[in-house]
C-alpha positions as CSV (number, residue, x, y, z in Angstrom):
1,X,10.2,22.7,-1.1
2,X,13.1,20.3,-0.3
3,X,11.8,17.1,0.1
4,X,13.8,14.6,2.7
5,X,14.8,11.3,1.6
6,X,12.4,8.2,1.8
7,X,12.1,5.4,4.4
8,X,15.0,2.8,4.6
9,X,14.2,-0.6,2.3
10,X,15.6,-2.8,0.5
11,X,17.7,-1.6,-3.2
12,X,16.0,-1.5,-5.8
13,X,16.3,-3.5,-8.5
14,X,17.6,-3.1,-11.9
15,X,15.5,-1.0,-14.3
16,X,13.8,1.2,-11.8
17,X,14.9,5.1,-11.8
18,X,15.0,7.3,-9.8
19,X,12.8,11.4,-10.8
20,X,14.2,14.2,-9.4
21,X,12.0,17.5,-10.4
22,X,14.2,20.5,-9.8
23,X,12.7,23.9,-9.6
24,X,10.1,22.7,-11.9
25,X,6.7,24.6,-12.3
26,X,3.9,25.5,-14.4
27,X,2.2,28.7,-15.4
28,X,-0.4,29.2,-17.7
29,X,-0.3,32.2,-20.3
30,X,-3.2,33.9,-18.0
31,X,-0.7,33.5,-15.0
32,X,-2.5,31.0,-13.7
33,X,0.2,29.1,-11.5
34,X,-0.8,25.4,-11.4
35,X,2.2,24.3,-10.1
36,X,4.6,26.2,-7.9
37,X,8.1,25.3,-8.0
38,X,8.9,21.6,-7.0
39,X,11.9,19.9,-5.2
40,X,10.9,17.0,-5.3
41,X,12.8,13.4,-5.5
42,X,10.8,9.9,-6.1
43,X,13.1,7.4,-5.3
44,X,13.6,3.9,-7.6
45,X,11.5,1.3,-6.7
46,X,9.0,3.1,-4.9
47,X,5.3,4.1,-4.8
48,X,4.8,8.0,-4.4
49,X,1.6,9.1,-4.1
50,X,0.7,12.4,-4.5
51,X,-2.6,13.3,-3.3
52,X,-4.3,16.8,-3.0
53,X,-7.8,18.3,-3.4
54,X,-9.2,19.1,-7.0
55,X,-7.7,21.8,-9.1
56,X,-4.2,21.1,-6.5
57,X,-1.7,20.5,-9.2
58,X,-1.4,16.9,-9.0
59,X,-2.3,15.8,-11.8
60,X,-0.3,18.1,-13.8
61,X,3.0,17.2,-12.1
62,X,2.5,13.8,-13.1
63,X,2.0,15.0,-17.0
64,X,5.2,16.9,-16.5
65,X,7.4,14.1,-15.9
66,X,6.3,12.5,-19.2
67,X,5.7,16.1,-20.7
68,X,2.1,15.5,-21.8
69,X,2.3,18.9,-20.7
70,X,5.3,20.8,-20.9
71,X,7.1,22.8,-17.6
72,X,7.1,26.3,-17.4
73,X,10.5,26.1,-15.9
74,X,13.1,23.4,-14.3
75,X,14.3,20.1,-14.7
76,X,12.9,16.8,-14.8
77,X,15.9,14.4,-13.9
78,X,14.8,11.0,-15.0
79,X,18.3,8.3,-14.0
80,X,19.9,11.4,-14.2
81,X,19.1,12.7,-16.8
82,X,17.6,15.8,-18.0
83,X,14.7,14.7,-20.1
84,X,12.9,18.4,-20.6
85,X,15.5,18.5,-23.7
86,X,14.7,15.2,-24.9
87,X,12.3,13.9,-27.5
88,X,9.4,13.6,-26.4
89,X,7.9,10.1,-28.0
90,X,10.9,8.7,-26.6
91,X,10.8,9.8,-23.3
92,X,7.2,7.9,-23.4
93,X,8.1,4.7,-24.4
94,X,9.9,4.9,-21.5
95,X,7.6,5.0,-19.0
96,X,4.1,3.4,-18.7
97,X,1.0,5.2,-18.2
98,X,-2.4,4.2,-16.7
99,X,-5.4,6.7,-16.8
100,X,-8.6,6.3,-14.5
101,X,-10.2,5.1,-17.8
102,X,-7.7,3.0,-18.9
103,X,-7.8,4.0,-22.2
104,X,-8.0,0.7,-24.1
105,X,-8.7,0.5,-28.0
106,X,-11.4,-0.6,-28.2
107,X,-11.4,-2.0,-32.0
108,X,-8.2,-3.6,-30.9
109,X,-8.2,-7.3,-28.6
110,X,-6.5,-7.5,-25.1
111,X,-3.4,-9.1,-26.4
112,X,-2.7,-6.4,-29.3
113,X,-3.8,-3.9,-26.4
114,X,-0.7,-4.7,-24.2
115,X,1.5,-5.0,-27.2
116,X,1.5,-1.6,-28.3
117,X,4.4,-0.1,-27.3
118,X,6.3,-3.1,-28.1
119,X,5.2,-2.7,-31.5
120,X,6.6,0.5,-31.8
121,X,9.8,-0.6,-30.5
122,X,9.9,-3.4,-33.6
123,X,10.1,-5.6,-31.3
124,X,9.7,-9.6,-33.1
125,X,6.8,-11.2,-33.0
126,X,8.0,-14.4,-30.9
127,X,9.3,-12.1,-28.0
128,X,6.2,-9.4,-28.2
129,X,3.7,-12.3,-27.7
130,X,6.0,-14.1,-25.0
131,X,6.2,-10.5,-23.1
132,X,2.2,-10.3,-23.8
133,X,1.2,-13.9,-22.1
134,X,3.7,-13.3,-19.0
135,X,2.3,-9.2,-18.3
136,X,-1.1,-11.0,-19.0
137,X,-0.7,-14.0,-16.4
138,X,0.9,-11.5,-14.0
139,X,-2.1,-9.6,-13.6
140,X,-4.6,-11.9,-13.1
141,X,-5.8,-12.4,-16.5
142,X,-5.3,-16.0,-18.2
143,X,-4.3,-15.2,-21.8
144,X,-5.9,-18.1,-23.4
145,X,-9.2,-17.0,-21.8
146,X,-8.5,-13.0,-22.1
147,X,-6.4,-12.6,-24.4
148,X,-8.4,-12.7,-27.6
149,X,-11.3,-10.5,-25.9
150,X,-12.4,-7.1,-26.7
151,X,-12.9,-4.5,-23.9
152,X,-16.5,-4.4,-24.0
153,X,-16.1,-8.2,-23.3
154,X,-14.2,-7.7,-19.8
155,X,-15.4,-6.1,-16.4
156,X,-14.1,-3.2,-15.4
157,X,-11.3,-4.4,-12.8
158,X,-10.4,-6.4,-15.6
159,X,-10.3,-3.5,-17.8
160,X,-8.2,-1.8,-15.2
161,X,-5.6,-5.1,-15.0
162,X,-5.1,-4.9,-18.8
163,X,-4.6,-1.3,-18.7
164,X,-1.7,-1.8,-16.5
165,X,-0.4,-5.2,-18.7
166,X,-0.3,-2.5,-21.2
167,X,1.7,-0.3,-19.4
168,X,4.3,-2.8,-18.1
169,X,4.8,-4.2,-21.8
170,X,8.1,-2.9,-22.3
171,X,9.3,-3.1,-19.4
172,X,9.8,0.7,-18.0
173,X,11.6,2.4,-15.0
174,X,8.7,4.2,-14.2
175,X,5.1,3.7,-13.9
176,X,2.3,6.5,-14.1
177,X,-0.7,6.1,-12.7
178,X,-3.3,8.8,-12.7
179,X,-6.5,7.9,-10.5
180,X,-6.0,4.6,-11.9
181,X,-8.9,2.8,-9.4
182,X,-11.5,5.6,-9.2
183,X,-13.9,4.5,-11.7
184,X,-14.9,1.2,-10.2
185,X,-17.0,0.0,-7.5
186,X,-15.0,0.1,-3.5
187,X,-15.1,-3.7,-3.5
188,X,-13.0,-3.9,-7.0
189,X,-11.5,-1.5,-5.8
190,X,-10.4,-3.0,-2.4
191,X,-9.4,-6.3,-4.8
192,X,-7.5,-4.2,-7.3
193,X,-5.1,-2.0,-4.4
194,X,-4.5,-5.2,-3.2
195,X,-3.4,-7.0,-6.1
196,X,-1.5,-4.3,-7.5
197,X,0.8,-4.1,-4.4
198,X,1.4,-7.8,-4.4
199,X,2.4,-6.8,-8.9
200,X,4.6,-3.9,-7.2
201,X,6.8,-6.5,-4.6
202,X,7.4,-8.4,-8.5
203,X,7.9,-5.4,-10.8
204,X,9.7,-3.0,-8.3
205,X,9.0,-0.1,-10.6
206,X,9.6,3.6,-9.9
207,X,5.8,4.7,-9.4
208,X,4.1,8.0,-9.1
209,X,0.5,7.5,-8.6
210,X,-2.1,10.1,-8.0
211,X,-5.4,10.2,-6.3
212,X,-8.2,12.3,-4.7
213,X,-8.4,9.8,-1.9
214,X,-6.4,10.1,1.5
215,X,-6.8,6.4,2.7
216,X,-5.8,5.0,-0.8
217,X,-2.9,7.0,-0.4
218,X,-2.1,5.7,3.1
219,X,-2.8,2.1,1.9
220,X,-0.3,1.9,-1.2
221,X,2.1,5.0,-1.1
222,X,5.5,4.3,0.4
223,X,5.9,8.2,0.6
224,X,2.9,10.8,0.3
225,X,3.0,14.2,-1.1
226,X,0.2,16.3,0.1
227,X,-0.6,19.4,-2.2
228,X,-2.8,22.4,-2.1
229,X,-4.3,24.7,-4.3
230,X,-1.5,26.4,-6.3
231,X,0.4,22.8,-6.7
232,X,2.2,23.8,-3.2
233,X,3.6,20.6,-1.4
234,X,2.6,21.0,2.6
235,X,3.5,17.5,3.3
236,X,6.3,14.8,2.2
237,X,6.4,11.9,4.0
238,X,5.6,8.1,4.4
239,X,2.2,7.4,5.7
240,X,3.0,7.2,9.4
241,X,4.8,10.1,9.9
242,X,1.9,12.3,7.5
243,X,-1.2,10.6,10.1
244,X,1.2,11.0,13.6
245,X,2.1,13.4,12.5
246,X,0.5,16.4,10.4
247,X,3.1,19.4,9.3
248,X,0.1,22.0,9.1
249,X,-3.2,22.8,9.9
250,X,-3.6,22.0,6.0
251,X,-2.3,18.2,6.2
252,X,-4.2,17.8,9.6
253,X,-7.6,18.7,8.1
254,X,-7.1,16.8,5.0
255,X,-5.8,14.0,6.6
256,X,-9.1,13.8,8.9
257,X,-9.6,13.4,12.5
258,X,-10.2,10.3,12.3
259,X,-6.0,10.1,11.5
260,X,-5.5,7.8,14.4
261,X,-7.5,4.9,12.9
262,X,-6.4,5.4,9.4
263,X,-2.6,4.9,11.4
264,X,-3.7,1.6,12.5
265,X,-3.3,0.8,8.6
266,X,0.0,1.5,8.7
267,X,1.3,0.0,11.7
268,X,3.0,-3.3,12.1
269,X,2.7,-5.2,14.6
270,X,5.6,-5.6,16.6
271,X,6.4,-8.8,19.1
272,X,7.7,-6.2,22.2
273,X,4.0,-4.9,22.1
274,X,2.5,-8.3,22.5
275,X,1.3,-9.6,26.0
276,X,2.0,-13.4,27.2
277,X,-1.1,-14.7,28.9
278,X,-0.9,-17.5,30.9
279,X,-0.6,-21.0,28.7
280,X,-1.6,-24.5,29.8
281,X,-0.7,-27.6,27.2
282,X,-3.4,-29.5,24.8
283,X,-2.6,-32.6,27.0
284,X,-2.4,-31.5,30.4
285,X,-5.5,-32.3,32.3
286,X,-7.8,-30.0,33.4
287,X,-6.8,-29.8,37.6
288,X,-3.6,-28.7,35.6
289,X,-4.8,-26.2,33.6
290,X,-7.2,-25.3,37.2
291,X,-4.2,-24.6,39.2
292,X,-2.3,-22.6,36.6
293,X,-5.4,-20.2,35.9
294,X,-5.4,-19.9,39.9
295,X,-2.0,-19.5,40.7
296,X,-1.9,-16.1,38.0
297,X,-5.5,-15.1,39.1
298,X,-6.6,-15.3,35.6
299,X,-10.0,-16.5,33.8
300,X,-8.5,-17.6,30.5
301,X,-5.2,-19.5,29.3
302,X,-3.9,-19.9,25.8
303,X,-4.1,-23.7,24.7
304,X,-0.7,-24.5,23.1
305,X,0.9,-27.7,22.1
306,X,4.9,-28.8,23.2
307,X,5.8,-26.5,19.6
308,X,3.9,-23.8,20.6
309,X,1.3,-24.5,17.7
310,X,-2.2,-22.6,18.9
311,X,-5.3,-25.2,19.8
312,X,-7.3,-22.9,21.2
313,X,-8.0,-21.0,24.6
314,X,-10.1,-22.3,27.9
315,X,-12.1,-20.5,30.6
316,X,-11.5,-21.0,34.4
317,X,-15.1,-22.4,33.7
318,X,-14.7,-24.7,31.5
319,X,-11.6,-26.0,33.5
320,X,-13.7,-27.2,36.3
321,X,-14.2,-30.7,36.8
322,X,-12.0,-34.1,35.4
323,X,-10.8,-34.6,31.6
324,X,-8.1,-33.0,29.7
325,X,-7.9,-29.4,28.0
326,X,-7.9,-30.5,24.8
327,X,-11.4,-31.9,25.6
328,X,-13.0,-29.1,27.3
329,X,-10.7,-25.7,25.1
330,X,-12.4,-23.4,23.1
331,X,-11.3,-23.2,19.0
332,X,-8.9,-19.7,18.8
333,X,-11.0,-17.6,16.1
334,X,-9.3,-14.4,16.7
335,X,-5.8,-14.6,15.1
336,X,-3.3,-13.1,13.1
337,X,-0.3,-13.2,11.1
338,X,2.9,-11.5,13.0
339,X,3.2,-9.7,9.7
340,X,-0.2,-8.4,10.1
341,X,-1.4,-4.5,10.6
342,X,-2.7,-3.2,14.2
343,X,-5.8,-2.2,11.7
344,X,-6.0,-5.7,10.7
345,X,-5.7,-7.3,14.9
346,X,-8.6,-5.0,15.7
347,X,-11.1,-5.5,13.4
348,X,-10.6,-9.1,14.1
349,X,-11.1,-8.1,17.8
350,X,-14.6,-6.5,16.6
351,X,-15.4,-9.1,14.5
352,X,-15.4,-12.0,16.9
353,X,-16.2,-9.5,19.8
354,X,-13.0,-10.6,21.5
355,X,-10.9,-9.4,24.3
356,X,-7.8,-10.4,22.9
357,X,-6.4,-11.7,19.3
358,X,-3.8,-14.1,19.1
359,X,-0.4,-13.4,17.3
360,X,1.2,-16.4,15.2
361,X,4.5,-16.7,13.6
362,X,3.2,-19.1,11.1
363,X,1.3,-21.8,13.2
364,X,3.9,-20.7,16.4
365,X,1.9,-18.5,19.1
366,X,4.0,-15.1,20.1
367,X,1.4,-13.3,22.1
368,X,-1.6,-11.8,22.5
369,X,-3.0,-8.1,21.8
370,X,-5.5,-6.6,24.2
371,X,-7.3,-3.7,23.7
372,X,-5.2,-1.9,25.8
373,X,-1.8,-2.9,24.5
374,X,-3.2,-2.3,20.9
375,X,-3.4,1.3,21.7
376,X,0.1,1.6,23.6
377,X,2.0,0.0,20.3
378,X,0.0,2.5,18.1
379,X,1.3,5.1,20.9
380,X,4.5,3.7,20.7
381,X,4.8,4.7,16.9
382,X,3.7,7.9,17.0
383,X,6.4,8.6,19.6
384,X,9.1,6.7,18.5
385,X,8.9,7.4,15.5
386,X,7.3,10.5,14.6
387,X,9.4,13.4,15.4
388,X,7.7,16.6,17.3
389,X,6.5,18.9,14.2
390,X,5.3,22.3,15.3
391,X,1.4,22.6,15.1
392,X,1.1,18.9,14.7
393,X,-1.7,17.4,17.0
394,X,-0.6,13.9,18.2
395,X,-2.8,10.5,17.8
């Protein structure tokens, strides 16, 4: 399979490299074929996930690119280069590794943890414990509280977060993660996604990360492979082209039916797709705010100062009568950041049973979203930017 090239963004930055597999594969002495041929490109500075069922071949593409296990055939083009003739042990200090049990040693503190490869580099003493405190302070962990602890002394997020220090130590292109969040609880879980996309927008490594799971895919992958039995690729693509989108009945089943919510995820919101309600000023009084909410017909206005900060929102009730608005308006609960998700604008709908959730630009209103014009800008992706895919079932 020739995979096409990823979603526009911004360079990437020095020290991140590009993995091109070409025609590589993997066949067992029984003629078991775990991995088909794969063309296959993971660009610098991005997060490729590949995701599949068990016993899919996901896993084992991963180990290929740092040849835990060795191809059966191809090349593995890491910068350029053609690492399937290269040593080995080198090739691994060159890129970091993170397993779903971290892999810790156990006999060994947190700080000499994340030193290891530096160690092996010879790298001096002075720069390995510098390199140490920052990895450590960049994932969370304070390295005079954490950094003299054992394993069994740290929770298992925590476990997880040194695990990655670890791998980051000396600095590689390319980051392997192999089911690297499975093991604990969905609310670490939740905590630890989060926090390692917010390490990604810092490190900007080259990562290939692999999991079971469709919607932690969706959530952190820039571009998604989905593979079947056999190590077959049916599906290369970022996340809202896979869910608008599926390439075959494969994809669309694995994906789910519920593909139309999970988009939500991955949708931004955009400022064409809000609406503009009427507005009526914190220090108008309230005949004011009466005859504007009469004159458009409406039962509510947005409550806005003369810099279009948000105050709040009042009823054509509670407009009746003398006073000013900002007496008598209603405190805005449902809100959002512009750079917020459409997943994000309707569960705040739900969770303030709202009608409508307001759209700031820091503390500056820019619309509303309604139910209704929530679904047209998740309608408006699929068709603007999803191309028609024979087979493929729309939102």
């Amino acid at each position: 399979m020739d995979a096409t090239a990823p979603r526009d963004r911004a360079a990437a930055p020095t020290g991140a490299e590009e993995i091109r597999l070409d025609g590589v594969a993997k066949v067992y002495p029984d003629g078991t074929v775990a991995v088909r041929e794969l063309d296959l490109t993971f660009a610098a500075g991005e997060i490729t996930v590949l995701v599949g069922p068990s016993g899919c071949g996901k896993t084992t593409t991963m180990k290929m690119i740092n040849r835990i296990i060795e191809p059966s055939s191809g090349r593995i083009l890491l910068g350029g280069e053609d690492v399937t003739r290269a040593d080995p042990v080198r090739l691994r200090r060159r890129i970091g590794y993170v397993i779903q049990n971290v892999g810790l040693f156990p006999h060994q503190s947190v700080r000499r943890n994340v030193a290891t490869v530096p160690r092996l580099l010879d790298w001096d003493r002075d720069r390995t414990r510098a390199r140490v405190d920052e990895l450590l302070d960049l994932v969370g962990l304070d390295p005079a509280t954490y950094g003299d602890r054992y394993p069994h002394q740290l929770s298992g997020g925590q476990r997880q977060r040194a695990g990655v220090a670890r791998a980051l130590a000396a600095d590689p292109g390319v980051l392997l993660m192999d089911e690297p969040f499975s093991a604990v609880d969905p609310i670490v879980r939740e905590r630890l996604q989060s926090e390692f996309l917010r390490l990604q927008e810092t490190v900007r490594k080259t990562i290939v990360f692999v999991t079971h799971d469709i919607e932690e895919a969706v959530r952190l992958g820039d571009r998604i492979a989905v593979m079947s039995a056999g190590g077959t690729i049916e599906q290369f693509a970022s996340p809202a082209e896979l869910l608008g989108a599926p390439a075959t009945p494969f994809v669309a089943d694995f994906v789910g039916a519920d593909r139309g919510l999970k988009r939500l995820a991955v949708t931004a919101i955009e400022v064409g797709d809000l609406e503009q309600p009427p507005v009526v000023d914190v220090d108008d009084g309230l005949a004011d705010a009466r005859a504007a909410l009469q004159h458009t017909g409406a039962r509510w206005a947005v409550v806005l100062d003369d810099q279009k900060r948000l105050h709040g929102w009042i009823s054509a009730e509670r407009a009746g009568g003398a006073g000013t608005v900002r007496s008598a308006c209603r405190r805005m609960e449902a809100w959002v950041p512009v750079a917020a998700t459409l997943k994000t604008a309707f569960a705040t709908m739900l969770q303030y049973d709202a009608g409508w959730v307001a759209v700031l630009d820091g503390d500056r209103f820019l619309g509303v979203l309604t139910p209704e014009s929530l679904h047209a800008a998740l309608r408006r992706s699929v068709d603007g930017s999803v191309p028609e895919t024979a087979g493929a079932a729309k939102v």
